[in-house]
N, C-alpha and C positions, 0 to 999 in steps of 0.2 A: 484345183480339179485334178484326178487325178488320169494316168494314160491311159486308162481304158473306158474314158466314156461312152463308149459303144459298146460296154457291154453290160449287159442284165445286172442289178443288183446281188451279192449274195444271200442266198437266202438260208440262215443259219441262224439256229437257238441262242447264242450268245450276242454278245455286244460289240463285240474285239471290232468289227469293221464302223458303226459308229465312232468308238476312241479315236479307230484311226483317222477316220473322216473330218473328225474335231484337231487332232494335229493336224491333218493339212491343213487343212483354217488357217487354225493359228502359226503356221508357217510362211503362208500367202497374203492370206486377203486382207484378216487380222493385221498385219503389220503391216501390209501396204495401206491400210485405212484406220490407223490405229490412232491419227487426232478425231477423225471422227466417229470414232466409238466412243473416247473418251467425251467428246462436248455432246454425244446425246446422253451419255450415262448423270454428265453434269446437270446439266441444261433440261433433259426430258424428249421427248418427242413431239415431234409438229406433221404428222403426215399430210399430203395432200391430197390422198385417195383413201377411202376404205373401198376394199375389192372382197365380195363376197364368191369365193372359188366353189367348185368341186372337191370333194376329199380326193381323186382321183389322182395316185401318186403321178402320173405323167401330165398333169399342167399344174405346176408349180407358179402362183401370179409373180413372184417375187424373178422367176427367171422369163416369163412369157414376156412380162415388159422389163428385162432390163434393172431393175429396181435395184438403188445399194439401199442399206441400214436406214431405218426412220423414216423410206419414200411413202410405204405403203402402212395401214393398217388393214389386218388381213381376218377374217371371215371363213371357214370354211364349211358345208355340210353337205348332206349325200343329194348329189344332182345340183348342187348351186341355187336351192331354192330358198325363196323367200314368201313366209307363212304373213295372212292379212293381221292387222293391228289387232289384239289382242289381250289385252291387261286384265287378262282375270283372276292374277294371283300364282300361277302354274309358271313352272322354270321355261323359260324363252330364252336360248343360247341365241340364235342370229338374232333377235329383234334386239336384244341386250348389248350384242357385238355394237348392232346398229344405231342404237342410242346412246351410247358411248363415242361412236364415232362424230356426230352430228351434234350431239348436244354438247360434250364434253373436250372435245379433239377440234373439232368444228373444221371438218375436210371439204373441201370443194368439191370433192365428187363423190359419189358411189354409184359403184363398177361390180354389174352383175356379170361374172366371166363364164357362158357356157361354153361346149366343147363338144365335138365329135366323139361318136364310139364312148357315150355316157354308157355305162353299163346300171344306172339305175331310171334313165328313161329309157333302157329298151326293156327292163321288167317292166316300168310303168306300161309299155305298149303291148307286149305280149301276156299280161295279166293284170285284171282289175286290184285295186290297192287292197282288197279286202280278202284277195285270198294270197299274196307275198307272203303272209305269215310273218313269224317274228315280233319280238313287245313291240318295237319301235317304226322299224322302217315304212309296215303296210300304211299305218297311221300317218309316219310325213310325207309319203308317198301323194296319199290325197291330195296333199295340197297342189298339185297338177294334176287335177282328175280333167276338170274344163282344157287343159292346153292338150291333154293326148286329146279329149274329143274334137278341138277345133284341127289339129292334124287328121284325122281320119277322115274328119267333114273335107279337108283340102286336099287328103294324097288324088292324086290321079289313077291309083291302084291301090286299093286301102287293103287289099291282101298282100301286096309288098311289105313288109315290116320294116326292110332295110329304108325304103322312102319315107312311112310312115315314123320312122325314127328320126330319123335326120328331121323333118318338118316340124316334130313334138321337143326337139331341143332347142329349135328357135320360139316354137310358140310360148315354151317354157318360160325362157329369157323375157318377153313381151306381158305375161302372166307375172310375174315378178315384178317388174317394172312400175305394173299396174297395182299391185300390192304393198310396195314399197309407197305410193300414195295415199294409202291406207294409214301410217302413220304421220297425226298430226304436229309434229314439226320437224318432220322430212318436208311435206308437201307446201307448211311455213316457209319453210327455206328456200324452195324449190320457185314457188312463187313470188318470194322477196329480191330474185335474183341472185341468192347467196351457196346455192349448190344446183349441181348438176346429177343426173341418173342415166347412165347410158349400158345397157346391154352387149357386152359383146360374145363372138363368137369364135372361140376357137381352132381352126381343124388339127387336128393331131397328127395326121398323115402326113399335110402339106407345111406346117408351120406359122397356115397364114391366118391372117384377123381381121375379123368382119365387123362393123357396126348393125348389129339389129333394131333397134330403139334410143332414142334419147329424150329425156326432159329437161329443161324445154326441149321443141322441135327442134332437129337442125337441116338445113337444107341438103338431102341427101346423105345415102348410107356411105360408111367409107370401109376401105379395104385393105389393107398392110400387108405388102408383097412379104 
């Protein structure tokens, strides 16, 4: 890492801070863990989580839990969501991720990570998916049209946005969860007792992490100071 992690990335046309980023790698981390790059490079990969993130450069899953090389198989797309089962022939980056991890990887868990100050569930709340615009995003967008309306149905001030947002990040997480059942041998697994699905919840501000859902049930949400 380098002395200034306290300060903003550079933001600059070229690559030059990338290389460099990559030498410090390879002058720290790389060689303080360099039998074990080597024996995954041998060996392959066994993760024991797939975590489906946020593209949102500030929660990184690999730094939120701690994670060295080969912990995680990792997931990303805009708002952390996860689209119902769906095999109609058409490209499916997360469902693809996700059957890969499950069928293929055969992880123990998957880990819906959402996060405070989503900057695509506060467009989800302040504009219906269909007028976002854009090829892409208004369309995945939908796919939590239900969780922004069970938060409006639940703000206590549904002209508050900032509540309304905050409540649609978690319904989100629970809306996925519920989707991720959707695919039949996720929800195989799930009921064989061979994997688990749990939602969590990031905050950005605070650092802390929250349990939103899990399957199976577990007794009680948890919290990580």
């Amino acid at each position: 890492m380098s002395a200034s992690d306290d300060q903003p990335p550079p933001q600059s046309s070229d690559l030059s801070h990338l290389f460099e980023g990559h030498q410090r790698f390879r002058r720290t981390r790389w060689r303080q863990q360099r039998s074990r790059f080597t024996r995954l490079a041998r060996e392959g990969q066994a993760p024991h989580s797939c975590v489906i993130a946020c593209c949102d450069s500030r929660v990184t899953p690999e730094v939120v839990f701690d994670a060295g090389p080969g912990e995680l198989f990792v997931g990303r797309s805009i708002a952390n969501l996860v689209p119902v089962y769906t095999p109609d022939g058409n490209t499916h980056g997360t469902s693809a991720a996700l059957e890969y991890a499950v069928t293929a990887l055969g992880v123990s868990n998957v880990v819906i990570l959402g996060h405070s100050r989503c900057g695509g569930i506060r467009a989800l709340v302040d504009f219906v998916p269909e007028t976002q615009g854009g090829d892409f995003i208004g369309p995945w967008m939908a796919i939590a049209v239900e969780a922004r309306n069970r938060a409006f149905a639940k703000a206590a001030n549904p002209e508050d946005r900032d509540e309304v947002a905050r409540l649609c990040e978690k319904e989100s997480l629970q809306l996925s969860l519920d989707n991720l059942m959707t695919f039949p041998w996720i929800k195989a697994a799930v009921e064989s007792g061979k994997l688990t699905l749990a939602g969590l919840y990031y905050d950005v501000d605070k650092g802390t992490l929250t349990e939103v859902g899990r399957l199976p049930a577990a007794d009680g949400a948890k919290t990580a100071a």
